[in-house]
VMD Tcl script that builds the backbone (N, CA, C; Angstrom):
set m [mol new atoms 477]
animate dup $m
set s [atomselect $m all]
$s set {name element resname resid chain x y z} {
  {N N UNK 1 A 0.818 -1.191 0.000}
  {CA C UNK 1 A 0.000 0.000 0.000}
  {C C UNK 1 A 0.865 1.260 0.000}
  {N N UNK 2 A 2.250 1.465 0.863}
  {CA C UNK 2 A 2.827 2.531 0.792}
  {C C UNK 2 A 3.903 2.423 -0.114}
  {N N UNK 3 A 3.859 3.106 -0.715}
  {CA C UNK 3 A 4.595 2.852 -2.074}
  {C C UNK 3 A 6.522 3.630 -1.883}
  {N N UNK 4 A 6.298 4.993 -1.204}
  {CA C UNK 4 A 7.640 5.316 -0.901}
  {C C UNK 4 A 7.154 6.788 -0.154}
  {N N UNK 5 A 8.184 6.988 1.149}
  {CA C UNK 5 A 8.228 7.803 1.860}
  {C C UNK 5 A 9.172 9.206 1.476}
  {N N UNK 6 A 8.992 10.672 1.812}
  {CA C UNK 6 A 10.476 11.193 1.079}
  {C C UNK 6 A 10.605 12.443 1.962}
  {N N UNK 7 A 11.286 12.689 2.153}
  {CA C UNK 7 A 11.689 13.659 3.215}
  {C C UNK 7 A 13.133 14.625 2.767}
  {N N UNK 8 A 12.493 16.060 2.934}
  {CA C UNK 8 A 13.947 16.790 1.903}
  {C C UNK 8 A 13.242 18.212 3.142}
  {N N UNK 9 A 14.868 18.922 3.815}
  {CA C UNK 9 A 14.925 19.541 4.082}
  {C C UNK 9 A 16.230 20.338 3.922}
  {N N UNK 10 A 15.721 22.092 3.523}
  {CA C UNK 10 A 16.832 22.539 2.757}
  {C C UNK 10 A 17.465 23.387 4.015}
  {N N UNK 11 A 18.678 23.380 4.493}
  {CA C UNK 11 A 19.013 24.108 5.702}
  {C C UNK 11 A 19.520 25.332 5.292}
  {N N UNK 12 A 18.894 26.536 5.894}
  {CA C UNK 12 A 19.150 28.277 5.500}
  {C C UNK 12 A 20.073 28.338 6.704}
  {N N UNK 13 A 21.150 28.498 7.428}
  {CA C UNK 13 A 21.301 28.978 8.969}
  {C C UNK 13 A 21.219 30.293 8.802}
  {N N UNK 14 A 21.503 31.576 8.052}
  {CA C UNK 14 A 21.216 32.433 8.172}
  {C C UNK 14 A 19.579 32.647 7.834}
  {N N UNK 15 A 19.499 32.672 7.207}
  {CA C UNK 15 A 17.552 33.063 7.239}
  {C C UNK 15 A 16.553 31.917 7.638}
  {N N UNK 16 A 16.174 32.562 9.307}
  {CA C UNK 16 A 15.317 31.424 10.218}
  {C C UNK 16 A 14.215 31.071 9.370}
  {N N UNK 17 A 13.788 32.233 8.784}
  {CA C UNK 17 A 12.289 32.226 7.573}
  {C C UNK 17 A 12.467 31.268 6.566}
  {N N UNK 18 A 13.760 31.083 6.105}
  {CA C UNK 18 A 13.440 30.624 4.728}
  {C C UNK 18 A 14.030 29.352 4.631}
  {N N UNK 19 A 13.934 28.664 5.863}
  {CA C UNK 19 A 14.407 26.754 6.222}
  {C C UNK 19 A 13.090 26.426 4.932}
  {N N UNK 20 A 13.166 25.373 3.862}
  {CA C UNK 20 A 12.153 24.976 3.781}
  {C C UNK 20 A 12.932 23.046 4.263}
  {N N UNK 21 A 11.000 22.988 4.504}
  {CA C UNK 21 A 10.800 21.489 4.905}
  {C C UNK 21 A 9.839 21.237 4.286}
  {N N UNK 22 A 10.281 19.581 3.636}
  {CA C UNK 22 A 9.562 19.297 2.375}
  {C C UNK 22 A 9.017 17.366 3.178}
  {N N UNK 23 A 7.724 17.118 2.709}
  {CA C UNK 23 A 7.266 15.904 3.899}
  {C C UNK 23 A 6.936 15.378 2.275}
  {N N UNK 24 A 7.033 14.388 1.665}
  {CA C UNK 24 A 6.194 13.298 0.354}
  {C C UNK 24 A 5.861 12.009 1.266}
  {N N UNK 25 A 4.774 11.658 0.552}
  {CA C UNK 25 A 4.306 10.422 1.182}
  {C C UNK 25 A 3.831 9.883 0.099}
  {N N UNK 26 A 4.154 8.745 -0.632}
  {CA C UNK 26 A 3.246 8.004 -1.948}
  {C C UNK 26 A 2.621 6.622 -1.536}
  {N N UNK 27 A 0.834 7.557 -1.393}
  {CA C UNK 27 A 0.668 5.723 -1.516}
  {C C UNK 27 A -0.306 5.021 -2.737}
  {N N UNK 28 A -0.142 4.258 -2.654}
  {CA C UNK 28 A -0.393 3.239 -3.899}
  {C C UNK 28 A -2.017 2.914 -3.584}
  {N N UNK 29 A -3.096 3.251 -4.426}
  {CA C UNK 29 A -4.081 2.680 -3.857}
  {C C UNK 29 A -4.732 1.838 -4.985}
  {N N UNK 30 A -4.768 0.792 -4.278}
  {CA C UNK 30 A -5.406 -0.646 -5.012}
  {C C UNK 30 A -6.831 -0.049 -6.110}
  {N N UNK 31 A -7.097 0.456 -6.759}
  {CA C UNK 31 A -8.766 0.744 -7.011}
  {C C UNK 31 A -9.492 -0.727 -7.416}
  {N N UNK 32 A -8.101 -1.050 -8.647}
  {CA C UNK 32 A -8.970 -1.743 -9.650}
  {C C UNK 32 A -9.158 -3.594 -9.009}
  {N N UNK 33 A -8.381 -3.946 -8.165}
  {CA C UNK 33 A -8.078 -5.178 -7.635}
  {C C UNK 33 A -9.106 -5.306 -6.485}
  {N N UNK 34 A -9.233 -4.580 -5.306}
  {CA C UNK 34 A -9.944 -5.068 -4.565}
  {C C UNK 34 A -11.475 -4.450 -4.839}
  {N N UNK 35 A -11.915 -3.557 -5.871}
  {CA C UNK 35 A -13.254 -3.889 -6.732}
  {C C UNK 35 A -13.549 -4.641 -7.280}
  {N N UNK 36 A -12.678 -5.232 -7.966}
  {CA C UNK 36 A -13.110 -6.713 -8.504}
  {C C UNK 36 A -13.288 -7.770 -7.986}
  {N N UNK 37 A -12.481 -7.720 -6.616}
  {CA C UNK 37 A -12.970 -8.889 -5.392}
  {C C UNK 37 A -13.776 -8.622 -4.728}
  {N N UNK 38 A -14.411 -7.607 -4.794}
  {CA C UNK 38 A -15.759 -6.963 -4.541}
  {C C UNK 38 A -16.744 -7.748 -4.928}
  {N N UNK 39 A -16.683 -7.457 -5.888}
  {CA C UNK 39 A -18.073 -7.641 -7.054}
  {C C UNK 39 A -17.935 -8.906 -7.288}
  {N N UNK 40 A -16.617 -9.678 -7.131}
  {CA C UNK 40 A -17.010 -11.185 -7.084}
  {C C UNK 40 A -17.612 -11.619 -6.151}
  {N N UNK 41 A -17.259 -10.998 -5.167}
  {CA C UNK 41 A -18.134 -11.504 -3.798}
  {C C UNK 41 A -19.572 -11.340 -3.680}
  {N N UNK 42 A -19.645 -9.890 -4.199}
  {CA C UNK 42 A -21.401 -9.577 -4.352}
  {C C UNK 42 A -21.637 -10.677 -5.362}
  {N N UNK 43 A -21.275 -10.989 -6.902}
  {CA C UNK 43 A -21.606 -11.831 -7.272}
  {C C UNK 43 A -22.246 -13.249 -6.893}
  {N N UNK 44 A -21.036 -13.696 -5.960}
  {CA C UNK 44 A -21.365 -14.960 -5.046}
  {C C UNK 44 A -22.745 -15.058 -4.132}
  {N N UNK 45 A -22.756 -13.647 -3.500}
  {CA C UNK 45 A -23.398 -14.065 -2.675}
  {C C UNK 45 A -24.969 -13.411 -3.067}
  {N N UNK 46 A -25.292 -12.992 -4.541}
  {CA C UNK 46 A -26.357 -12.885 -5.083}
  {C C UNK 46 A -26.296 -13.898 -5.803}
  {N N UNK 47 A -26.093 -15.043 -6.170}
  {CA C UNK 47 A -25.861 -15.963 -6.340}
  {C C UNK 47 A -26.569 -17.047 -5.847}
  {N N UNK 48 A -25.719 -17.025 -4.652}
  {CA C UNK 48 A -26.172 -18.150 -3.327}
  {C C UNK 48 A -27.571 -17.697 -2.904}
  {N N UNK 49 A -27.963 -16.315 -2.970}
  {CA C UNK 49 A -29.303 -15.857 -2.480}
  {C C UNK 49 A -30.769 -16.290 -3.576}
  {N N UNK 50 A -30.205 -16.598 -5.289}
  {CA C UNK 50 A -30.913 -16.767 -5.853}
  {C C UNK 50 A -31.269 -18.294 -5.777}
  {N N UNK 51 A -30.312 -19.219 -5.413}
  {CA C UNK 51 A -30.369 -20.289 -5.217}
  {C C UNK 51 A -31.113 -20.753 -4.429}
  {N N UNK 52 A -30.765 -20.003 -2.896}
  {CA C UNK 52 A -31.436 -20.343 -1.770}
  {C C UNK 52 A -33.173 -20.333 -2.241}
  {N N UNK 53 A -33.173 -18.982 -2.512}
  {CA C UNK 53 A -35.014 -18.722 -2.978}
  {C C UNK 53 A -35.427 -19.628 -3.847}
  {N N UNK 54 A -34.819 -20.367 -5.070}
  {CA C UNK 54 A -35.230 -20.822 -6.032}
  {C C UNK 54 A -35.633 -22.556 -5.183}
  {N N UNK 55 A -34.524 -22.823 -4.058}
  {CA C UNK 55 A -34.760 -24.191 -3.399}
  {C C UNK 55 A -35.890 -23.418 -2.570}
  {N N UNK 56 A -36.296 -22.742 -1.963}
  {CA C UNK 56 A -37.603 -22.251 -1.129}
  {C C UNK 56 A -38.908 -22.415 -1.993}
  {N N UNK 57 A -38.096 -22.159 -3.356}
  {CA C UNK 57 A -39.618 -21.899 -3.730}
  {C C UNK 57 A -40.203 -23.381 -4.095}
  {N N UNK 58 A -39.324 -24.382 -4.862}
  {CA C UNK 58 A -39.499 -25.913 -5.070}
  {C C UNK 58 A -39.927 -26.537 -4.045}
  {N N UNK 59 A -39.480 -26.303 -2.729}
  {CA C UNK 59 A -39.823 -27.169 -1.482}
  {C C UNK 59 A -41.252 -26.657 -1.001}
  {N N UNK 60 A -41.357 -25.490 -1.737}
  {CA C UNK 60 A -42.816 -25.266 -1.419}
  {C C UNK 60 A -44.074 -26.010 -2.475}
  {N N UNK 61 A -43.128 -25.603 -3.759}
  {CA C UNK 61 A -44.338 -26.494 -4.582}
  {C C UNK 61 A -44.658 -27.957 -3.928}
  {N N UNK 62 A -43.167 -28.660 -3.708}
  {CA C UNK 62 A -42.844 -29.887 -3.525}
  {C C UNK 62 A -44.391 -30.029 -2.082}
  {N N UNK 63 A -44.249 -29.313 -1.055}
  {CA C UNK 63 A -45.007 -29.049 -0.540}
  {C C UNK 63 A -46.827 -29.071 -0.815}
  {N N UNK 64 A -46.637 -28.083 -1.717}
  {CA C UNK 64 A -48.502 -27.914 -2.218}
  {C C UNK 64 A -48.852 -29.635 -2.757}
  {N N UNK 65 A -47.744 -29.641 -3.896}
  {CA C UNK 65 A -48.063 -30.930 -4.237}
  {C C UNK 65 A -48.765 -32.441 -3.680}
  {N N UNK 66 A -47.532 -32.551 -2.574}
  {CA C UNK 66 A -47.981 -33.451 -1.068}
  {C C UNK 66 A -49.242 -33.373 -0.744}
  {N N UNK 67 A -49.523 -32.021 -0.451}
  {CA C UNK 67 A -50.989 -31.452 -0.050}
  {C C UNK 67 A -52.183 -32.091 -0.978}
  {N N UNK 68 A -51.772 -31.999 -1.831}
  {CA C UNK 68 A -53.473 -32.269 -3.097}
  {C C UNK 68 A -52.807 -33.395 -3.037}
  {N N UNK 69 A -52.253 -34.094 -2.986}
  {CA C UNK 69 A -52.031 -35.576 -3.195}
  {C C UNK 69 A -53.153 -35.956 -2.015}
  {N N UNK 70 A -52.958 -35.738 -0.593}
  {CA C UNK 70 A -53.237 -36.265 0.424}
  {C C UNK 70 A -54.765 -35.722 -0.169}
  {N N UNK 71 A -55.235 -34.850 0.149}
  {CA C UNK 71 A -56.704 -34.130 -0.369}
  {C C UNK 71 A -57.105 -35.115 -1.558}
  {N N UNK 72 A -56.636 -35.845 -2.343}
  {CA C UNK 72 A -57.098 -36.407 -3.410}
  {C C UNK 72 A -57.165 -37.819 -2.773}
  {N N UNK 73 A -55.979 -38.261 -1.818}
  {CA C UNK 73 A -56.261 -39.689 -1.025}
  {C C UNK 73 A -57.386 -39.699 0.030}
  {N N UNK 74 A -57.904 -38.547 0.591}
  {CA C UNK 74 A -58.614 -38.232 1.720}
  {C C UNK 74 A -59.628 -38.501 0.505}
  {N N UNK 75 A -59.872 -37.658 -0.060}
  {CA C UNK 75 A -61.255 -37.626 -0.768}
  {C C UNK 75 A -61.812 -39.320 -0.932}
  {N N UNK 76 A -60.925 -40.028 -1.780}
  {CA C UNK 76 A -61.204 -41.364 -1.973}
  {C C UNK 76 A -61.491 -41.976 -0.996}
  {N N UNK 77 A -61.106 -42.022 0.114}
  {CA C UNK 77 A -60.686 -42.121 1.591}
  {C C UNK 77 A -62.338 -42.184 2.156}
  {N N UNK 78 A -62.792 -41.000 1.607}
  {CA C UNK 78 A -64.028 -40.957 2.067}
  {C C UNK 78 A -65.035 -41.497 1.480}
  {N N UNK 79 A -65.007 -41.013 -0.424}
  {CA C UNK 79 A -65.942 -42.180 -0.668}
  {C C UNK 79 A -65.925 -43.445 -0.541}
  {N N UNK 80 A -65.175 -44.270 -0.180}
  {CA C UNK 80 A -64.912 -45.480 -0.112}
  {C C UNK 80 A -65.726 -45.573 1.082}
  {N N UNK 81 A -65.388 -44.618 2.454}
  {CA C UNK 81 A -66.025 -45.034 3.624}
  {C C UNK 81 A -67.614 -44.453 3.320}
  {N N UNK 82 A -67.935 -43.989 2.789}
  {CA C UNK 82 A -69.578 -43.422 2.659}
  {C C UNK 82 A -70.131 -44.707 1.528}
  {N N UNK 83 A -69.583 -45.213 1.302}
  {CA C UNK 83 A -69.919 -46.224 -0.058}
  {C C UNK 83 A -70.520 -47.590 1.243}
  {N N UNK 84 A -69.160 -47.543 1.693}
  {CA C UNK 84 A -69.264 -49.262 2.774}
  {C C UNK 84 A -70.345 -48.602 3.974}
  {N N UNK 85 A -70.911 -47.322 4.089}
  {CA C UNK 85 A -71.813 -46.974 5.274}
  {C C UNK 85 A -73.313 -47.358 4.624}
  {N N UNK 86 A -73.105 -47.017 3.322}
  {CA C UNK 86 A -74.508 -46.770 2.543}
  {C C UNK 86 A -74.871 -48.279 2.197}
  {N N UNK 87 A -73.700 -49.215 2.227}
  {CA C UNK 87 A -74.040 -50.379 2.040}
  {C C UNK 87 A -73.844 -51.504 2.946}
  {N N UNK 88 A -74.079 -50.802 3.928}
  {CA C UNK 88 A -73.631 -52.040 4.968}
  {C C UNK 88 A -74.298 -53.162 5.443}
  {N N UNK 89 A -74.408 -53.841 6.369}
  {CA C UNK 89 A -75.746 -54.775 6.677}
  {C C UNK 89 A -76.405 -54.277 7.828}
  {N N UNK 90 A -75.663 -53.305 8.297}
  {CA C UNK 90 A -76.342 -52.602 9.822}
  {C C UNK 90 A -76.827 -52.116 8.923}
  {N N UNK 91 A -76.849 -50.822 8.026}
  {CA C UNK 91 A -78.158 -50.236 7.958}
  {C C UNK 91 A -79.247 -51.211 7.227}
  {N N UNK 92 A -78.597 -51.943 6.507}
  {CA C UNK 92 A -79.983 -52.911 5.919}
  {C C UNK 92 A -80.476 -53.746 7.254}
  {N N UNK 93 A -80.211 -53.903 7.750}
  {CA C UNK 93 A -81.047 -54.420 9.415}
  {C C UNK 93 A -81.718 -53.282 9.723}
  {N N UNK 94 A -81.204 -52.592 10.126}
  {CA C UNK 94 A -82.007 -51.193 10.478}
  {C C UNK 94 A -83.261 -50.672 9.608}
  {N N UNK 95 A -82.823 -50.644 8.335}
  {CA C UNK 95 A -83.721 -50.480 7.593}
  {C C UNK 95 A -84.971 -51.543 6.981}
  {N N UNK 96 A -84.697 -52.385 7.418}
  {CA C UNK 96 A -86.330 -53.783 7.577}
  {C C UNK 96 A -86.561 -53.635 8.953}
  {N N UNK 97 A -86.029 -53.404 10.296}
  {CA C UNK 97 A -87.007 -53.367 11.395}
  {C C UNK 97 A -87.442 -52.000 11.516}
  {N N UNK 98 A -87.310 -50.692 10.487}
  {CA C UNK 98 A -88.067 -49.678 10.641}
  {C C UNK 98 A -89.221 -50.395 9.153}
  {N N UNK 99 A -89.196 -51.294 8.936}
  {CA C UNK 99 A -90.606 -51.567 8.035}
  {C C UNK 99 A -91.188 -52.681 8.470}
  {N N UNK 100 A -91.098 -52.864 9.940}
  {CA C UNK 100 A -91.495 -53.333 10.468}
  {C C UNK 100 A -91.821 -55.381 10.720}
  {N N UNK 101 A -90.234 -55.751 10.400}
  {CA C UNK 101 A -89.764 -56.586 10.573}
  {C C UNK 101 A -89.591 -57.013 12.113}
  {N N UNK 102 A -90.061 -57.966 12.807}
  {CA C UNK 102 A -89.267 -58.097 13.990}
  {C C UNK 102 A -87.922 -58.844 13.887}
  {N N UNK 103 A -87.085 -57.821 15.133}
  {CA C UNK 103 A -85.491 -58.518 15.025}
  {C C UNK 103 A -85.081 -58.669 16.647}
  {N N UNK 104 A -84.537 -58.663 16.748}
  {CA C UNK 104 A -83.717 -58.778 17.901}
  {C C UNK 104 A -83.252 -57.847 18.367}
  {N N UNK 105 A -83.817 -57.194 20.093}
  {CA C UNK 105 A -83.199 -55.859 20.076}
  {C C UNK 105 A -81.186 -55.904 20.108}
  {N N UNK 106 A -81.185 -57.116 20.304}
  {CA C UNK 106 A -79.680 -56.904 20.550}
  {C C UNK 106 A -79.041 -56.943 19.409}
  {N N UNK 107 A -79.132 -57.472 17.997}
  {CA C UNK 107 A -78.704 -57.435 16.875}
  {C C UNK 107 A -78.952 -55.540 16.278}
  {N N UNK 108 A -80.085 -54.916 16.893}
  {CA C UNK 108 A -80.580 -54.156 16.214}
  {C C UNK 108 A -79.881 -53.274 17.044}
  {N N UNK 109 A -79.547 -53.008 18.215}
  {CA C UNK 109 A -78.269 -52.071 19.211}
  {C C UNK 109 A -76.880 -52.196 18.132}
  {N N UNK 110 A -76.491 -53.661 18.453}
  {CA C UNK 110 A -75.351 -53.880 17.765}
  {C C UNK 110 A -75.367 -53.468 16.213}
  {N N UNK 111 A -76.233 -53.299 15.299}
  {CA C UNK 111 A -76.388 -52.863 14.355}
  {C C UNK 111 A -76.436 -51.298 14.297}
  {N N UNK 112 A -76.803 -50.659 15.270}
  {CA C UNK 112 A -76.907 -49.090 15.093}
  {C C UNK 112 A -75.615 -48.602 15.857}
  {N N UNK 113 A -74.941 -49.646 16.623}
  {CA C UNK 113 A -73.655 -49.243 17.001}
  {C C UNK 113 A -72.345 -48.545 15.933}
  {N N UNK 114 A -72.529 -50.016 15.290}
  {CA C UNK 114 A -71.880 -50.438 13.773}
  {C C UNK 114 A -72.204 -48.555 12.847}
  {N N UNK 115 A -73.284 -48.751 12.858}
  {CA C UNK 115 A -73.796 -47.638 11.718}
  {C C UNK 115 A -73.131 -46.673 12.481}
  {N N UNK 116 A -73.393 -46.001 13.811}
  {CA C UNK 116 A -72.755 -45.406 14.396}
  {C C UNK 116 A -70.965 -44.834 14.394}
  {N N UNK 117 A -70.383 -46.237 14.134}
  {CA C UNK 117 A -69.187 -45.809 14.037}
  {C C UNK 117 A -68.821 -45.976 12.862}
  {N N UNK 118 A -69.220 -45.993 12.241}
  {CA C UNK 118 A -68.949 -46.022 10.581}
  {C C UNK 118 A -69.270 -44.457 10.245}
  {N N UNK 119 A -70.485 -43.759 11.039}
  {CA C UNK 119 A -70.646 -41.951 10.417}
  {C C UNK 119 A -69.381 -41.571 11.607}
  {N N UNK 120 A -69.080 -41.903 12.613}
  {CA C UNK 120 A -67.948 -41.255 12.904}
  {C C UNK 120 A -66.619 -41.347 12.557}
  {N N UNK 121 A -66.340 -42.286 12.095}
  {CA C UNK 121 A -65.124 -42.916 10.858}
  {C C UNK 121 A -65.189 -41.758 9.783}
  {N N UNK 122 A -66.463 -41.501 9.687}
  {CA C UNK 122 A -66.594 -40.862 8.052}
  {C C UNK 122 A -66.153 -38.989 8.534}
  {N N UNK 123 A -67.257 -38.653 9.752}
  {CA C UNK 123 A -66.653 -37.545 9.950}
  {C C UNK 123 A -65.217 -37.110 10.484}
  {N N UNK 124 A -64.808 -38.069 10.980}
  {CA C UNK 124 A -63.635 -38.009 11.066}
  {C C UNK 124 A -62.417 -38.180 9.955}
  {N N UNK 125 A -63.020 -38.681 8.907}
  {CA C UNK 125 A -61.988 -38.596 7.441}
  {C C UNK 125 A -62.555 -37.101 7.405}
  {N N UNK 126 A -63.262 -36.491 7.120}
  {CA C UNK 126 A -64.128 -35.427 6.527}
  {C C UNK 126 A -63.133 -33.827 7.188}
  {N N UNK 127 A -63.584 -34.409 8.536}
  {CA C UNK 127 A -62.585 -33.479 9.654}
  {C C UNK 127 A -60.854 -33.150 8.898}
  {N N UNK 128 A -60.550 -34.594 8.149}
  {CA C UNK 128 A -59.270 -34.323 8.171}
  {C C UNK 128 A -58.772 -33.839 6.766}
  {N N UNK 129 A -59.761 -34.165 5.968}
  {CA C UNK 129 A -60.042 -33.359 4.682}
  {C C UNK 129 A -60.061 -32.058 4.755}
  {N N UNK 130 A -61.101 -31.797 5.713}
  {CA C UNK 130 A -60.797 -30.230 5.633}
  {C C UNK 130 A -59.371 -29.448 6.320}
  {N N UNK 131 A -58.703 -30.169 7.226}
  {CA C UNK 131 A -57.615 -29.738 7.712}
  {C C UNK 131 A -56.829 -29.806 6.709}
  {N N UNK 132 A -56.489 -30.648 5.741}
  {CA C UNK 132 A -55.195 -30.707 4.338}
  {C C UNK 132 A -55.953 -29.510 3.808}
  {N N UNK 133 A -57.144 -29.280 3.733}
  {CA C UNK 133 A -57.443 -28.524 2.727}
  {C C UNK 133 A -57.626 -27.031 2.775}
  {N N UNK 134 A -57.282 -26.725 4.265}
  {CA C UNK 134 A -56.955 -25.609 4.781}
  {C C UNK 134 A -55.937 -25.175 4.908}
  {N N UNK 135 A -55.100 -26.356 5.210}
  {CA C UNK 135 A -53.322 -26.318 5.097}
  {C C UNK 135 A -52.941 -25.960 3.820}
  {N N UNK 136 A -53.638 -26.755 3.163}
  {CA C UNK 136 A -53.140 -26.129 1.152}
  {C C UNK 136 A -53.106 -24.841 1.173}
  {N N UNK 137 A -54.455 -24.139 1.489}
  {CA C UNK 137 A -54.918 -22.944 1.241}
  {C C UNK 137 A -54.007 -21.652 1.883}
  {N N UNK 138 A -53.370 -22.230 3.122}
  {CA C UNK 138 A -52.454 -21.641 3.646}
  {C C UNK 138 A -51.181 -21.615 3.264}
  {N N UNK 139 A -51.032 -23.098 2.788}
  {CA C UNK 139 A -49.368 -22.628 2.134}
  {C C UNK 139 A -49.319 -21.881 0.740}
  {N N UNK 140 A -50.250 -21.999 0.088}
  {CA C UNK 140 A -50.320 -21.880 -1.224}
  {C C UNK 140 A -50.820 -20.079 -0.964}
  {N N UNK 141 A -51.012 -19.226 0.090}
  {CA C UNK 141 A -51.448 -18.164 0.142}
  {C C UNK 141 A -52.729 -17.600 -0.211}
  {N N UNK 142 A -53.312 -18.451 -0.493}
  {CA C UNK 142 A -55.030 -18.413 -1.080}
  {C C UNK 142 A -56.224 -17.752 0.459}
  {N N UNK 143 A -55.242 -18.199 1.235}
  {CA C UNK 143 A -56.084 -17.913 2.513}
  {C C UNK 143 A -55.871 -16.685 3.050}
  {N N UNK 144 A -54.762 -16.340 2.942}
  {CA C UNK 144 A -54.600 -15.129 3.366}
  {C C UNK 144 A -54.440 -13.543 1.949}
  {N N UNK 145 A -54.682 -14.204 0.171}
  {CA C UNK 145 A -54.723 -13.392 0.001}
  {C C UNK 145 A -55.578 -12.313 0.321}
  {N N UNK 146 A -55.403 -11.027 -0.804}
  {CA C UNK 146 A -57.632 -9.712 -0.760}
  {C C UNK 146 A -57.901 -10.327 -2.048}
  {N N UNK 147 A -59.415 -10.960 -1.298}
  {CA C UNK 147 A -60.317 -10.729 -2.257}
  {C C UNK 147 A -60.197 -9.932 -3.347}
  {N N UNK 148 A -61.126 -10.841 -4.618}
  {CA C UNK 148 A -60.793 -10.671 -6.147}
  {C C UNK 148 A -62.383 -9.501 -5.847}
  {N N UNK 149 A -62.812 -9.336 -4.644}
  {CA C UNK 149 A -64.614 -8.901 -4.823}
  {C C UNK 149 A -64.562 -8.202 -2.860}
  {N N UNK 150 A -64.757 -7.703 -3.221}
  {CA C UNK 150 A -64.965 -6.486 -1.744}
  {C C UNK 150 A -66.045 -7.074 -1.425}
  {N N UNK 151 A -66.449 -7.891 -0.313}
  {CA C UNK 151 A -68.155 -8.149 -0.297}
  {C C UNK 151 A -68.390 -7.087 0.749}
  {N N UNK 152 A -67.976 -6.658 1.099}
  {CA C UNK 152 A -68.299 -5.435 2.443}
  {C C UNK 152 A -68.417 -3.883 2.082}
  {N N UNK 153 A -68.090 -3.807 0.424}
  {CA C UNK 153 A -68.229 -2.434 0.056}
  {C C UNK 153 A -70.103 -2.011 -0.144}
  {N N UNK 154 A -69.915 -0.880 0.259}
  {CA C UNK 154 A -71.520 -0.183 0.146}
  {C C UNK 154 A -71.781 0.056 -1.215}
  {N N UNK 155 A -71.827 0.010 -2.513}
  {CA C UNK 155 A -71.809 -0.048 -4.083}
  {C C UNK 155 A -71.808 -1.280 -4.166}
  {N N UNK 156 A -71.717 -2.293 -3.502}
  {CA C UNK 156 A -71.721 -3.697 -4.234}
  {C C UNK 156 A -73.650 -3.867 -4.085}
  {N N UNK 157 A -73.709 -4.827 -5.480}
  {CA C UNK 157 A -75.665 -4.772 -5.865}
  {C C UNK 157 A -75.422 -5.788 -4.838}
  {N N UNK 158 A -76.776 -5.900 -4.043}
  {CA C UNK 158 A -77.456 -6.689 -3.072}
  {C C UNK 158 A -78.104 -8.068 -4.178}
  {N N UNK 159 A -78.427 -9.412 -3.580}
  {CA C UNK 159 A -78.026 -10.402 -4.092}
  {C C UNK 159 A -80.016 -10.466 -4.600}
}
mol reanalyze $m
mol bondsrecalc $m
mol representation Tube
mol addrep $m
């Protein structure tokens, strides 16, 4: 960095006024070298920042994706269980001793048990449907965008 020091003093002994003293100092300053290791560095590390975002943004699709997968297994999930409720033999028991079949009250308990936990099986897939499907909505920002429609503005026509 310091390139050379220089020091020159001219000695007057008769004229106190007219000593001159002379001070040089040369220094060398880098411009063009450590700008360019600059800007490689900014380079790098806009770089590494585009990267980072670009893996944020994949792990998110990667994400949504998961989501409607499960929402598409839930769904099946459910018709399958509303299919085996609608066709079961509890409700076909159930449904001949309300036409007035006699049965057995204990077949006909145990039969509405059955039916019983088969609609809570179902609301409970249903329950969890809507949780993926709220989770989607949340990662995917749908939930928290504004409305495409103001429903609360005073100019909007009444229905």
């Amino acid at each position: 960095m310091l390139d050379f020091v220089q020091l020159r003093h001219n000695n007057r002994p008769d004229d106190p006024f007219g000593q001159n003293l002379s001070i040089g100092l040369g220094i060398n300053l880098p411009f063009k070298g450590t700008s360019s290791y600059k800007l490689a560095v900014l380079k790098i590390e806009k770089s590494a920042a585009v990267a980072e975002l670009e893996l944020e943004r994949v792990a998110r699709n990667l994400d949504l994706d998961d989501a409607r997968a499960g929402i598409t297994a839930q769904d099946a999930q459910r018709r399958i269980a509303l299919e085996q409720m609608e066709n079961s033999q509890a409700r076909f028991t159930l449904q001949q001793a309300a036409m007035g079949q006699t049965a057995d009250p204990e077949v006909l308990l145990r039969a509405k048990e059955l039916l019983l936990k088969r609609e809570s099986r179902l609301l409970e897939i249903e329950r969890e449907l809507y949780d993926q499907y709220l989770y989607l909505l949340d990662r995917s920002g749908a939930l928290s965008a504004t409305p495409s429609v103001n429903y609360l503005s005073a100019a909007r026509n009444a229905f």
